[in-house]
Structure formats: structure tokens, C-alpha cells
C-alpha positions as CSV (number, residue, x, y, z in Angstrom):
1,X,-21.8,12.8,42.0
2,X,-24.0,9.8,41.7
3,X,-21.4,7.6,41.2
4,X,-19.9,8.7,44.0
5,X,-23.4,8.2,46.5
6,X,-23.5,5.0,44.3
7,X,-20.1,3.9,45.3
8,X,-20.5,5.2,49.5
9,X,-23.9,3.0,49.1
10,X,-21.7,-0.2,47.6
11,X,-19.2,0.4,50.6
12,X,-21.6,0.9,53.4
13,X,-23.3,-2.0,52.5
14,X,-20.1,-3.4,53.0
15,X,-19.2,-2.2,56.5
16,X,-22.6,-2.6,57.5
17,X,-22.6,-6.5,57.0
18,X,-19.1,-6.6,58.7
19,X,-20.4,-4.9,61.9
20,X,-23.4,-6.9,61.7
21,X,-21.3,-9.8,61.9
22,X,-19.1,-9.1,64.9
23,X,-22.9,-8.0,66.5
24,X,-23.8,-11.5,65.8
25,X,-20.7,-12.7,67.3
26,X,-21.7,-10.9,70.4
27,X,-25.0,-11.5,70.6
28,X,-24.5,-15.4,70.2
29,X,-21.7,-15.2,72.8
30,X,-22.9,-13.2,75.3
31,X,-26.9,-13.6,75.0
32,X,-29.5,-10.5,75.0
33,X,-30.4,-9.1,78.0
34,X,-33.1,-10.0,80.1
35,X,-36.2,-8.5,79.8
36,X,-37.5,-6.0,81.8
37,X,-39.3,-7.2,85.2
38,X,-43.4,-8.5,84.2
39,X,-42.9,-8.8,80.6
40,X,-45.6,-10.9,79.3
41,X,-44.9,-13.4,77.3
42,X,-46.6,-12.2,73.8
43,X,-44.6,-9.1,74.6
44,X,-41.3,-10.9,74.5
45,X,-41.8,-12.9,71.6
46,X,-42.9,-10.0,69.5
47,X,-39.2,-8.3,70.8
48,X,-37.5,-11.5,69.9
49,X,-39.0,-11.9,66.7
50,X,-38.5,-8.1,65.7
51,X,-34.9,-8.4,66.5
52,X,-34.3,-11.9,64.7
53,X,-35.9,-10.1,61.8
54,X,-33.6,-6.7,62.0
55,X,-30.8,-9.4,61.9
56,X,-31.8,-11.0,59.2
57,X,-32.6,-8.0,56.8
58,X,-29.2,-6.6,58.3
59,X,-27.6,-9.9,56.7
60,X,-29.8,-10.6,53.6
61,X,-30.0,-6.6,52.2
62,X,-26.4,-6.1,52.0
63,X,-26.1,-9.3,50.0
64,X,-29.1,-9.1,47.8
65,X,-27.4,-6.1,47.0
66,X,-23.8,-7.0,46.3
67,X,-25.3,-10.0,44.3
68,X,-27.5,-7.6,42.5
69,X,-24.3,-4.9,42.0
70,X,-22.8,-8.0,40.4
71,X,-25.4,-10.5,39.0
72,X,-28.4,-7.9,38.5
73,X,-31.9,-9.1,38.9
74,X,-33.8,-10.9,40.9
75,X,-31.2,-10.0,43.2
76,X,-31.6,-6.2,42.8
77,X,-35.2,-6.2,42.9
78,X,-35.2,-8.1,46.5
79,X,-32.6,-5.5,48.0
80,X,-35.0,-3.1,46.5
81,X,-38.0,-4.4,48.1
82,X,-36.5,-4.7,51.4
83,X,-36.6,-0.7,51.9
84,X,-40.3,-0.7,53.1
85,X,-39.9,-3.7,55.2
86,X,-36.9,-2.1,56.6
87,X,-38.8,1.2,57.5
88,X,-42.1,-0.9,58.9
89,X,-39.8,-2.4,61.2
90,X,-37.8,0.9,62.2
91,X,-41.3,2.4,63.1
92,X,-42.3,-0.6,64.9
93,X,-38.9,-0.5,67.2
94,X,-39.9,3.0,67.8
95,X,-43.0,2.6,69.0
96,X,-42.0,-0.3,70.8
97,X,-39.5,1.5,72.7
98,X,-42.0,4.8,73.5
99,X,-44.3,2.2,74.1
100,X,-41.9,0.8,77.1
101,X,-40.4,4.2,78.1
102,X,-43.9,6.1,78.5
103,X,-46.5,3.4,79.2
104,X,-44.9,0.3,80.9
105,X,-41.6,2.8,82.3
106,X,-39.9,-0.2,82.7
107,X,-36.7,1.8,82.0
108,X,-35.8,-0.3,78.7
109,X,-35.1,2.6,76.6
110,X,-32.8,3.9,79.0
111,X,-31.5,0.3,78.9
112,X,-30.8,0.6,75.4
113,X,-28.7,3.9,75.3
114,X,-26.6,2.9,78.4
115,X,-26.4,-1.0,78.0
116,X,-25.3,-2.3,82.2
């Protein structure tokens, strides 16, 4: 058995730095989406930052970890480390997005789950 979640986490890994890469494709492409009407400015920087940084930890923790499957540590210890990070900034979208759905209703959540 844990070879077997051991091998799934090796292969998501995997498909989740390919789809991270045709999202990149996308995103640099086509642009992000304006943000909602009287955003302030601190407000959108934080969002731009916070979603530059999901990119990048969606980049760098599949290949920390492939290097680390392969070449071991330090590799393995950064892919390691980048769980809490990873969380922090989960909880932070979160919030972010109750934040804009129930305080501001400025309609960006619904934005998210039905992109115009």
C-alpha cells in the first residue's frame, strides 16, 4: 500500500506541473481578469502577489520533489517544507475570497466558480 500512495504522489506531482503549465500558458496569453470595481490598490497587490506565489510553489514543489525522488536531499527537505507554506497560503485565499464574497460582495467568488 504505501508504495502504491508513494507512486500516485510521484505521478500527481507529475500531472500537476503539466496542468500548471498549460495554466501558465493561459494566464500569460490571455491575462487575469480585472479586478472587481473599487479595489484599492494594497488590495490588488496582495491578490497579485498571492497568486504569483501559488504559481510558483505550484512550479517549484513538484520539482523539488522529483529532484528529491531522484537526487535526495536538500531537494527533499525543500519539497518538504513547502507543505506549511502551501497551507498558509490556501487559508489566506480562503479568507480572501469570504472576505470579498461577505464583506466587500463584490461578487468575486462568484467570479471564480463561473469564470465570464
Amino acid at each position: 500500500l504505501e508504495g502504491n500512495l508513494a507512486d500516485m504522489h510521484y505521478y500527481f506531482g507529475i500531472a500537476i506541473l503539466a496542468l500548471v503549465a498549460v495554466r501558465l500558458v493561459l494566464r500569460l496569453k490571455n491575462g487575469a481578469p480585472p479586478p472587481p470595481p473599487e479595489t484599492s490598490g494594497a488590495i490588488e497587490l496582495a491578490g497579485r502577489i498571492s497568486h504569483w506565489l501559488f504559481y510558483v510553489l505550484l512550479v517549484v514543489v513538484p520539482v523539488t520533489g522529483l529532484l528529491g525522488y531522484y537526487y535526495g536531499d536538500p531537494y527533499g527537505e525543500w519539497h518538504t517544507y513547502a507543505k506549511p507554506v502551501f497551507i498558509g497560503l490556501i487559508a489566506l485565499h480562503v479568507a480572501a475570497s469570504l472576505y470579498h464574497q461577505f464583506w466587500r460582495k463584490d461578487g468575486l467568488l462568484t467570479r471564480m466558480l463561473k469564470p465570464e
